[in-house]
FIKOLZA-1660 file (N, C-alpha, C; in steps of 0.1 Angstrom, whole numbers, plus 5000, padded with zeros to 4 digits):
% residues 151
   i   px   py   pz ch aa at
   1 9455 0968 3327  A  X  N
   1 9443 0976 3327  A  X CA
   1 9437 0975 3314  A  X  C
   2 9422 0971 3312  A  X  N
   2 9416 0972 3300  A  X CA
   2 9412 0984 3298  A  X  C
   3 9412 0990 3285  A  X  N
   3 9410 1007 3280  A  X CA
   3 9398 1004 3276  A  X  C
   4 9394 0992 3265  A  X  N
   4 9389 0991 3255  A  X CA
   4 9371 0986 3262  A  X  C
   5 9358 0994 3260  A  X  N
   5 9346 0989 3262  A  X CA
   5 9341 0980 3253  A  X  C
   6 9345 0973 3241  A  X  N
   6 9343 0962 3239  A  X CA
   6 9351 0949 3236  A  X  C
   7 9359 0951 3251  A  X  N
   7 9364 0939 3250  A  X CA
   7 9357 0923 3255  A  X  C
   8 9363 0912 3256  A  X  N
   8 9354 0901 3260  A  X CA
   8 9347 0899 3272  A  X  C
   9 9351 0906 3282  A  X  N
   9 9341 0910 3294  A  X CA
   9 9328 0914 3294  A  X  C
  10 9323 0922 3284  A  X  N
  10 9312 0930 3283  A  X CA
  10 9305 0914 3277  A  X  C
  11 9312 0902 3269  A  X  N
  11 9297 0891 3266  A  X CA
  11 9296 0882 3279  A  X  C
  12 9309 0883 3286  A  X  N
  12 9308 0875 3301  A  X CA
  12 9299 0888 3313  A  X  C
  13 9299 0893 3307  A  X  N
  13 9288 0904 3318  A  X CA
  13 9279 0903 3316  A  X  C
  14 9271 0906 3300  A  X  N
  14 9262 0902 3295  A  X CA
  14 9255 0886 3293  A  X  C
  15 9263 0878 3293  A  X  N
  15 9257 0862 3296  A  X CA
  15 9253 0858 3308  A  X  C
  16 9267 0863 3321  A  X  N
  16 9264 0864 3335  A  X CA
  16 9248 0873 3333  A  X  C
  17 9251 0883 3335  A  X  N
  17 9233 0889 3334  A  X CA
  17 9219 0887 3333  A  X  C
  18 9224 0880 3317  A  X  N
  18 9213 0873 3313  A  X CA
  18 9205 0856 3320  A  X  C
  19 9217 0849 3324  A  X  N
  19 9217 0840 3332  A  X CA
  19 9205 0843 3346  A  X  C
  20 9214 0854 3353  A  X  N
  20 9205 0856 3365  A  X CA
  20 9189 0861 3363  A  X  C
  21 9190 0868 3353  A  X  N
  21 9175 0873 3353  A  X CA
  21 9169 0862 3348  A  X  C
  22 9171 0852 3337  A  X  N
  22 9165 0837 3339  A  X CA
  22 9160 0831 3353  A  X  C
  23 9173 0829 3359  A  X  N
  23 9171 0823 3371  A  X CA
  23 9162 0832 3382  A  X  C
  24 9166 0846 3381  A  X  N
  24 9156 0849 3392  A  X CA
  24 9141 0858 3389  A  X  C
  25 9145 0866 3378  A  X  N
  25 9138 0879 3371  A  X CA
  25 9125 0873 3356  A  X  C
  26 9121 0858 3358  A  X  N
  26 9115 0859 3343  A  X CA
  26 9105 0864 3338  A  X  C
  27 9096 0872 3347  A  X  N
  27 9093 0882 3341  A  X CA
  27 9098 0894 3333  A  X  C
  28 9111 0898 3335  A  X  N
  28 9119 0908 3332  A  X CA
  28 9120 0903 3313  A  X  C
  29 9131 0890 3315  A  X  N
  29 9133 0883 3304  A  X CA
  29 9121 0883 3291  A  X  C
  30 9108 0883 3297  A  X  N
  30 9100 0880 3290  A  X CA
  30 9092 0897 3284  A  X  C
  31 9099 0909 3287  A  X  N
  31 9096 0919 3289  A  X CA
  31 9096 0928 3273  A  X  C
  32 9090 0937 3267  A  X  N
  32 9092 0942 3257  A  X CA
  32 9107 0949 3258  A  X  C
  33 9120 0951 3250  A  X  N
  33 9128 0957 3251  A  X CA
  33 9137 0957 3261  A  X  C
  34 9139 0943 3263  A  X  N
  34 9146 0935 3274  A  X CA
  34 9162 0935 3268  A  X  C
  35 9162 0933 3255  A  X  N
  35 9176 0934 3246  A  X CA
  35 9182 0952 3249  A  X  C
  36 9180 0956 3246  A  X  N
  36 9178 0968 3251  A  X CA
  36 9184 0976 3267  A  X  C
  37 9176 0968 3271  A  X  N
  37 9176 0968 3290  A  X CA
  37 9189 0961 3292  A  X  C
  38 9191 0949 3288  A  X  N
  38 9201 0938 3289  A  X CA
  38 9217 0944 3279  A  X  C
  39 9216 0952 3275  A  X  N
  39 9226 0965 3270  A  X CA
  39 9226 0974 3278  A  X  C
  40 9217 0982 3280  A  X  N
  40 9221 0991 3294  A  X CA
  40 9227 0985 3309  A  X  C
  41 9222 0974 3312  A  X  N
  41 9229 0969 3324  A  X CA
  41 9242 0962 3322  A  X  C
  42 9246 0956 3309  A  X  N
  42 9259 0956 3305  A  X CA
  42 9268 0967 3304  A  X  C
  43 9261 0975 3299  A  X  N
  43 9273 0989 3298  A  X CA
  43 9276 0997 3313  A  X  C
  44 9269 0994 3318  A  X  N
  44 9267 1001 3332  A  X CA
  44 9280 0990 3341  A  X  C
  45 9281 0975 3336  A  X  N
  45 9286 0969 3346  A  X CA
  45 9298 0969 3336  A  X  C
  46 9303 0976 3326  A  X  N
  46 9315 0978 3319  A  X CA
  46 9323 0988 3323  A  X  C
  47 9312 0997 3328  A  X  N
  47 9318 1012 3334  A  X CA
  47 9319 1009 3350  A  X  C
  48 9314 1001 3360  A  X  N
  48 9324 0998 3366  A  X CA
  48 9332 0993 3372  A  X  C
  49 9333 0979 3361  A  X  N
  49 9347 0974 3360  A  X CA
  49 9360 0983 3357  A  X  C
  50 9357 0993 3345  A  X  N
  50 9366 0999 3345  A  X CA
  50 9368 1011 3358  A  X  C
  51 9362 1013 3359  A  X  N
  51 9363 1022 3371  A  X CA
  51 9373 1016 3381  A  X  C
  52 9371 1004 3386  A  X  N
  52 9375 0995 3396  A  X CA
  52 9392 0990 3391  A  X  C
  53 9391 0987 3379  A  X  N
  53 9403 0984 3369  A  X CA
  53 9412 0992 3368  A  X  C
  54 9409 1005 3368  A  X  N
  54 9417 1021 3371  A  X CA
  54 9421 1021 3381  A  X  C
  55 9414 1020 3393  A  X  N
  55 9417 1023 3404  A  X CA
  55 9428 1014 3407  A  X  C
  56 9428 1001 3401  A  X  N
  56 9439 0992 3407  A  X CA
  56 9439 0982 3416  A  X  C
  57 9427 0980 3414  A  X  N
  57 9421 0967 3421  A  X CA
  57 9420 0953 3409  A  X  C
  58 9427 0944 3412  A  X  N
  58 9426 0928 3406  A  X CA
  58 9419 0927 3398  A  X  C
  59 9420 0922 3381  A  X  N
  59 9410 0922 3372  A  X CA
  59 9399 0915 3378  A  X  C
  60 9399 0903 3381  A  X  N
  60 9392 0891 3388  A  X CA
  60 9381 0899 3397  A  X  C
  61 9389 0904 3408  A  X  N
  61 9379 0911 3419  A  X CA
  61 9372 0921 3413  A  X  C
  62 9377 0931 3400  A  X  N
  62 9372 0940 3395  A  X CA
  62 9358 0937 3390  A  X  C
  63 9359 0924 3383  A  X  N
  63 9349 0921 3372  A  X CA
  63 9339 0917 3383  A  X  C
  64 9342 0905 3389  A  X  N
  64 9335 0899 3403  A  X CA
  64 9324 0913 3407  A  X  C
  65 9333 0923 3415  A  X  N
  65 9322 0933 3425  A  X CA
  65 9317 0942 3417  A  X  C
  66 9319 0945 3401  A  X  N
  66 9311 0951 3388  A  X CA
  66 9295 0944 3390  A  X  C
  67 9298 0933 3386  A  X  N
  67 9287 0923 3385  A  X CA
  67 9279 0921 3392  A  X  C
  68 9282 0919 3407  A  X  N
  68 9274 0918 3422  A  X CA
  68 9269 0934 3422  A  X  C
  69 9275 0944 3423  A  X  N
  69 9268 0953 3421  A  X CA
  69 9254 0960 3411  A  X  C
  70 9257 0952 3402  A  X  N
  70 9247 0953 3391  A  X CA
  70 9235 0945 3392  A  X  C
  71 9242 0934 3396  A  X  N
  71 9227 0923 3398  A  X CA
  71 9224 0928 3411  A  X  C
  72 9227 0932 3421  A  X  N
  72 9219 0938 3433  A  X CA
  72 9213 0950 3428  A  X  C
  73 9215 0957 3420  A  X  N
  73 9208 0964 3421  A  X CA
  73 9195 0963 3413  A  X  C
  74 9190 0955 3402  A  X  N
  74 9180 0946 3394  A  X CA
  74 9165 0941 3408  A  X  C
  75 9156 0948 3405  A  X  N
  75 9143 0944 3408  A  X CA
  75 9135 0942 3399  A  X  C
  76 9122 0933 3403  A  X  N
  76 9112 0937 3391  A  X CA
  76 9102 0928 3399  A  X  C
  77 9086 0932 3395  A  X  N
  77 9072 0927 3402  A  X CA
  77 9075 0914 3410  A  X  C
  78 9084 0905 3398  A  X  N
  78 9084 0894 3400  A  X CA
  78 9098 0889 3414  A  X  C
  79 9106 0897 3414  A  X  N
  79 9112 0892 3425  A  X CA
  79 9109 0902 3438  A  X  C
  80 9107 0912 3437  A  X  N
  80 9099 0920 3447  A  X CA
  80 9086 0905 3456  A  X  C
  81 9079 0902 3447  A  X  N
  81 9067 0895 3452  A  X CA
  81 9075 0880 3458  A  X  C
  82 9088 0872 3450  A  X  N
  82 9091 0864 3455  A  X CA
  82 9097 0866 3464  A  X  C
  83 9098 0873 3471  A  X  N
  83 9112 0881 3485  A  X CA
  83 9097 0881 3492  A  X  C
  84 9084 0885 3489  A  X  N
  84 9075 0884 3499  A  X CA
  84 9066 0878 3503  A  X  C
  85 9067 0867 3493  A  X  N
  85 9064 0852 3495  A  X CA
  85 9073 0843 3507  A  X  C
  86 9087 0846 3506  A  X  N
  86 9096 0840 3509  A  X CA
  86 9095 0847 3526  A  X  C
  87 9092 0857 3526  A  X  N
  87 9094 0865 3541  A  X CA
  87 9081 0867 3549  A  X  C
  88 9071 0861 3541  A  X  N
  88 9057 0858 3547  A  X CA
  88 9050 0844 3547  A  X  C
  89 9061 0831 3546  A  X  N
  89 9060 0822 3541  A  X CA
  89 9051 0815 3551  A  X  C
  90 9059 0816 3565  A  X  N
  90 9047 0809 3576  A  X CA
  90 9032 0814 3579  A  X  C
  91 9033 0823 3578  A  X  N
  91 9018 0828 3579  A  X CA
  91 9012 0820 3564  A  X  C
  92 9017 0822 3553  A  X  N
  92 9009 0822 3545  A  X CA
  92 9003 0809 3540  A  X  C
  93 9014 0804 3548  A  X  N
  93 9015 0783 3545  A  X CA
  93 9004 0785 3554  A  X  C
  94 9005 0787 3566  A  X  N
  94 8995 0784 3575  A  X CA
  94 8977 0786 3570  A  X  C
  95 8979 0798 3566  A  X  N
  95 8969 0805 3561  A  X CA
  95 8962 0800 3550  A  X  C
  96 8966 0792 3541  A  X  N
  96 8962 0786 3527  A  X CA
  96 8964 0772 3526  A  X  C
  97 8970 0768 3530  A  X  N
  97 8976 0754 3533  A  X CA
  97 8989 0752 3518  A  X  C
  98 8992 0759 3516  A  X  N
  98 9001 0761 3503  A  X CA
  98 9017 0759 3508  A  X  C
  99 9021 0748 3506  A  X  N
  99 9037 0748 3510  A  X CA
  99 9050 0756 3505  A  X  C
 100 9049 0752 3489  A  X  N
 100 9063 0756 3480  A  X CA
 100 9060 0770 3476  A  X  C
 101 9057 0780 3483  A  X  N
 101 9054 0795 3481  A  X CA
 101 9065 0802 3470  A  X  C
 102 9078 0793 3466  A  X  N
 102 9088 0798 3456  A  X CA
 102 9086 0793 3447  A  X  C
 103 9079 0787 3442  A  X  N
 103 9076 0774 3429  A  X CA
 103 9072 0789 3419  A  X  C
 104 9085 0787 3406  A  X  N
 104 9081 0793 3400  A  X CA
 104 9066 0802 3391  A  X  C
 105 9056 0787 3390  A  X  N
 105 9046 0790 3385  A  X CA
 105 9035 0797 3393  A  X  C
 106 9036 0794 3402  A  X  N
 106 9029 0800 3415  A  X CA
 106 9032 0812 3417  A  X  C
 107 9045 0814 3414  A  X  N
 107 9049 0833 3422  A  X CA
 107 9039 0841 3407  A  X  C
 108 9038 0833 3394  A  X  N
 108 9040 0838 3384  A  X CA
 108 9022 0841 3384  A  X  C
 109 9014 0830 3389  A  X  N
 109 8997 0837 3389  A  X CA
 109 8998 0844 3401  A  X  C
 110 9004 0845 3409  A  X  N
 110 9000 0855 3422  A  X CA
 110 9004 0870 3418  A  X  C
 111 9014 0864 3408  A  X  N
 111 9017 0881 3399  A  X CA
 111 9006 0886 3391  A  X  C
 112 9002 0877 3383  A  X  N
 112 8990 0883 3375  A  X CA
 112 8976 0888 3385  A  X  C
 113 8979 0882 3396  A  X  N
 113 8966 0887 3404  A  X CA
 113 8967 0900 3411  A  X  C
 114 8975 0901 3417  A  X  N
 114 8985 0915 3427  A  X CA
 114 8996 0924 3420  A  X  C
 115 8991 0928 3411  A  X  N
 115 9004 0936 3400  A  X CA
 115 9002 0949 3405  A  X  C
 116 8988 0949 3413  A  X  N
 116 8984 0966 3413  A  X CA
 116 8992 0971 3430  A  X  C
 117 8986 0958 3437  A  X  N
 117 8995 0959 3451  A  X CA
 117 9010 0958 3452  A  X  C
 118 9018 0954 3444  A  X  N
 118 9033 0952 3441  A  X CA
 118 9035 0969 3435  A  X  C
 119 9031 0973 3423  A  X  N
 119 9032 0987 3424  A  X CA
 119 9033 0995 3432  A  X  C
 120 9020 0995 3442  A  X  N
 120 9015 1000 3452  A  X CA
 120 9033 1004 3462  A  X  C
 121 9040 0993 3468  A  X  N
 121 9052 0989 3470  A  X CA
 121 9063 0994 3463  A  X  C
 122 9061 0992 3450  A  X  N
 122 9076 0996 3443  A  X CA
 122 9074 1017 3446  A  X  C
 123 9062 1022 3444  A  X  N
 123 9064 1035 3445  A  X CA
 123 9060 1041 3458  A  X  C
 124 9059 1030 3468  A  X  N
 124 9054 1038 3482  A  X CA
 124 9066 1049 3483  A  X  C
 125 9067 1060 3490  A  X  N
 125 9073 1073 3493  A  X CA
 125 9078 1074 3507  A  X  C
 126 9070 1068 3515  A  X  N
 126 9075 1067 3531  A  X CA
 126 9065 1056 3539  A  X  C
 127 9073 1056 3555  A  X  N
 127 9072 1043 3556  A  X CA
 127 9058 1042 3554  A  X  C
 128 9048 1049 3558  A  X  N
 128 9036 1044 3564  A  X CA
 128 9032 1041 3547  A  X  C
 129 9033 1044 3539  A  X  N
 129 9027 1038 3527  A  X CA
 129 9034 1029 3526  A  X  C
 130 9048 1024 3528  A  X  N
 130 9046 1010 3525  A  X CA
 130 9043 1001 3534  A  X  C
 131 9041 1005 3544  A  X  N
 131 9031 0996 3555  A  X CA
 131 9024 0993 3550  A  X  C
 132 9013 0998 3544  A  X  N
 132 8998 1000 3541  A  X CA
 132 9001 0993 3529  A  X  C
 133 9011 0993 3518  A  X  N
 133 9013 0985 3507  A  X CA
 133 9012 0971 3510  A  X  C
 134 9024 0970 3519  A  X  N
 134 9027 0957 3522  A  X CA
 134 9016 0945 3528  A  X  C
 135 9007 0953 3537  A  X  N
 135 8995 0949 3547  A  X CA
 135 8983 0944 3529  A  X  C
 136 8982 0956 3519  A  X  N
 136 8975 0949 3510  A  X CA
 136 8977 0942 3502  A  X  C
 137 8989 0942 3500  A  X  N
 137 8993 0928 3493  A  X CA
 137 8995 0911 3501  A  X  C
 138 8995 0912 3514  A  X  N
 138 8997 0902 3519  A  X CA
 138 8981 0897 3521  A  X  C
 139 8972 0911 3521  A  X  N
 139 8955 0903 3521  A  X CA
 139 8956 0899 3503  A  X  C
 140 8958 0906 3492  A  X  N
 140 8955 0902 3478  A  X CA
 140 8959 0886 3477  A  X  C
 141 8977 0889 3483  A  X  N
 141 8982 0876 3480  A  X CA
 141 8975 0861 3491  A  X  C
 142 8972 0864 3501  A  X  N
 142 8961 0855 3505  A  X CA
 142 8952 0852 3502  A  X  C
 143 8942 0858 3493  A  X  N
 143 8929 0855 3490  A  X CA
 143 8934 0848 3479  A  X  C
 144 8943 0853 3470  A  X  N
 144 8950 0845 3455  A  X CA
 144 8951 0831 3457  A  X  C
 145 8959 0827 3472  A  X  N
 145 8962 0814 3470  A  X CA
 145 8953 0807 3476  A  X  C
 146 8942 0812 3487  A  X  N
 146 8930 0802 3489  A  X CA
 146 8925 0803 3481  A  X  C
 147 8922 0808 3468  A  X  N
 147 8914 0803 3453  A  X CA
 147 8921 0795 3448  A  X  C
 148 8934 0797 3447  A  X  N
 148 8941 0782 3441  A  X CA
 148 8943 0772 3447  A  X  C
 149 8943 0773 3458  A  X  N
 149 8946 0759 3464  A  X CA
 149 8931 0750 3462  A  X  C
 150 8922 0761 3465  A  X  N
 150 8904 0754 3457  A  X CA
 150 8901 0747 3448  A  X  C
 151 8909 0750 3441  A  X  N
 151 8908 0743 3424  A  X CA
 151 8913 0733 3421  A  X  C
% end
């Protein structure tokens, strides 16, 4: 059983971390006070490893379902809008003639265009607002890409 919070888990938590939000979250990465953020979600996935480590479950599995838990629970504009790219893909290919709807650079101007309708979503309250979220972002995010595909 590890006692100690800064043992060598917390830079493999923190590198694993930082890895994923590269890979999925670059907006996040590129965020003011991301160092910061990127310490809070390490210390959070240190407390429960140990939690898990007490209890008496397998270092290995400990560290493993710490981590999964932590990166599940990480959103941001940017992967919010790529989950709705990805889940509105056929319409939207159809609709624009736009194929690779995951191409990083592309999720990344349809962010700068729809930041206000992604909001709209991250704080809806109940369903029928995010209906109504979701319905304006899929008009913002259509008009976005038939302007780009124009150019």
């Amino acid at each position: 059983m590890i006692e100690d919070r800064n043992e060598p888990q917390s830079g493999y938590f923190e590198n694993s971390i930082k890895k994923y939000l590269l890979d999925h979250y670059p907006d996040l990465i590129q965020e003011e006070g991301i160092q910061n953020h990127l310490a809070e979600l390490t210390q959070d996935t240190v407390a429960l490893f140990l939690a898990y480590d007490r209890a008496g479950m397998p270092t290995y599995e400990a560290m493993e379902r710490a981590l999964t838990e932590t990166l599940e629970g990480i959103s941001s504009p940017y992967g919010i809008l790529k989950d709705f790219l990805l889940e509105n893909e056929t319409f939207l290919t159809y609709a624009t003639g736009i194929e690779d709807l995951g191409e990083q650079d592309l999720v990344l101007k349809v962010l700068a265009e729809n930041t206000e309708q992604i909001s709209a979503i991250q704080i809806a309250a109940t369903p029928e607002e995010m209906s109504l979220a979701n319905k304006e972002l899929l008009n913002g995010v259509r008009k976005t890409l038939i302007t780009l595909n124009k150019k």
